[in-house]
VOGU-3710 file (C-alpha; in Angstrom, 3 decimals, decimal comma):
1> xxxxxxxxxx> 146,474/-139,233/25,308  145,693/-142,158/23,456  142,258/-142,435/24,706  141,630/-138,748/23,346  142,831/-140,001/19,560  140,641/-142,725/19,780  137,458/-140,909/20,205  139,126/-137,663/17,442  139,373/-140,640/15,214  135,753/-141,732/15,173
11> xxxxxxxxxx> 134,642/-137,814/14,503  136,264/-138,005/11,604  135,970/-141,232/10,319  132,043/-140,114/10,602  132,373/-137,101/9,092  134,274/-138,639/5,989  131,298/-141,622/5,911  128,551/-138,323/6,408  130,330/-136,761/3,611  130,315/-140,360/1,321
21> xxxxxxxxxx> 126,727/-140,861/1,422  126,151/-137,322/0,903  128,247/-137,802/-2,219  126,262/-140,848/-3,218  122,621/-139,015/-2,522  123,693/-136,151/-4,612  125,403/-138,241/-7,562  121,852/-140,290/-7,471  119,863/-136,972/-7,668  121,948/-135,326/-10,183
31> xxxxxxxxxx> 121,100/-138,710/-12,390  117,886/-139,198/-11,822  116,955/-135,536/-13,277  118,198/-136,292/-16,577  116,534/-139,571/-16,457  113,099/-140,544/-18,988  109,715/-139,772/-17,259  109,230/-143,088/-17,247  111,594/-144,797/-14,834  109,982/-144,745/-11,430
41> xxxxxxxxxx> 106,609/-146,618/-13,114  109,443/-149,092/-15,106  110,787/-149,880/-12,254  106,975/-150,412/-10,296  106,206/-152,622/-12,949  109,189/-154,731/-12,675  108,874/-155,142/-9,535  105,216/-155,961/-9,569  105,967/-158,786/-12,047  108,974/-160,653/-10,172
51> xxxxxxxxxx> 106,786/-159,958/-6,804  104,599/-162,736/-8,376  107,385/-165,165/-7,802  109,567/-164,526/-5,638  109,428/-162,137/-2,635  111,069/-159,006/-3,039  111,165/-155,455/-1,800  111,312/-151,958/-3,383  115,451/-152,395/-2,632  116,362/-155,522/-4,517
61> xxxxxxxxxx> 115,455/-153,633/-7,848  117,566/-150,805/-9,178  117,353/-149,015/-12,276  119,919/-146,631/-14,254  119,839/-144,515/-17,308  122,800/-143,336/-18,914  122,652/-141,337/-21,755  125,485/-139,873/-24,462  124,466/-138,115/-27,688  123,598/-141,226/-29,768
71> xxxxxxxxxx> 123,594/-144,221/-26,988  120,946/-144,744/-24,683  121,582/-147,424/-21,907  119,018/-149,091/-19,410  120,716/-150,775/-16,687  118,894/-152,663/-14,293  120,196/-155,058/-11,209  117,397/-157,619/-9,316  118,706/-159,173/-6,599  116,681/-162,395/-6,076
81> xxxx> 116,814/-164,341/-2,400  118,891/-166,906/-1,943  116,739/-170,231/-1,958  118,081/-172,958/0,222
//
């Protein structure tokens, strides 16, 4: 019996991960639709400029926009490589 919970367990420890990222995908969606026209080029330009120094993909940059009725906020997060 104890094999049989073993492999039950793993179903659902998927299906709660499957249901995590689908959480995360839509929460990133629902964002991005009330975010400035703007953003995706921002972000390309960003990127372009720190490319010139240090190499970096398309997922060591991330931008967010929150906005409220009188605060606008621009968040964004570079992770550089670690230089040894």
């Amino acid at each position: 019996m104890a094999l049989l919970d073993y492999f039950r367990s793993t179903k659902s420890n998927t299906a709660s991960l499957a249901k995590e990222r689908l959480q995360i995908i839509v929460a990133h969606e629902r964002n991005s639709r009330h975010s400035p026209d703007y953003l995706p080029q921002l972000k390309q330009d960003i990127l372009d400029v720190i490319a010139k120094y240090v190499k970096i993909t398309d997922n060591n940059v991330s931008v967010e926009f929150d906005q409220t009725d009188d605060l606008a906020v621009l968040e964004l997060n570079v992770t550089l490589p670690d230089h040894k």
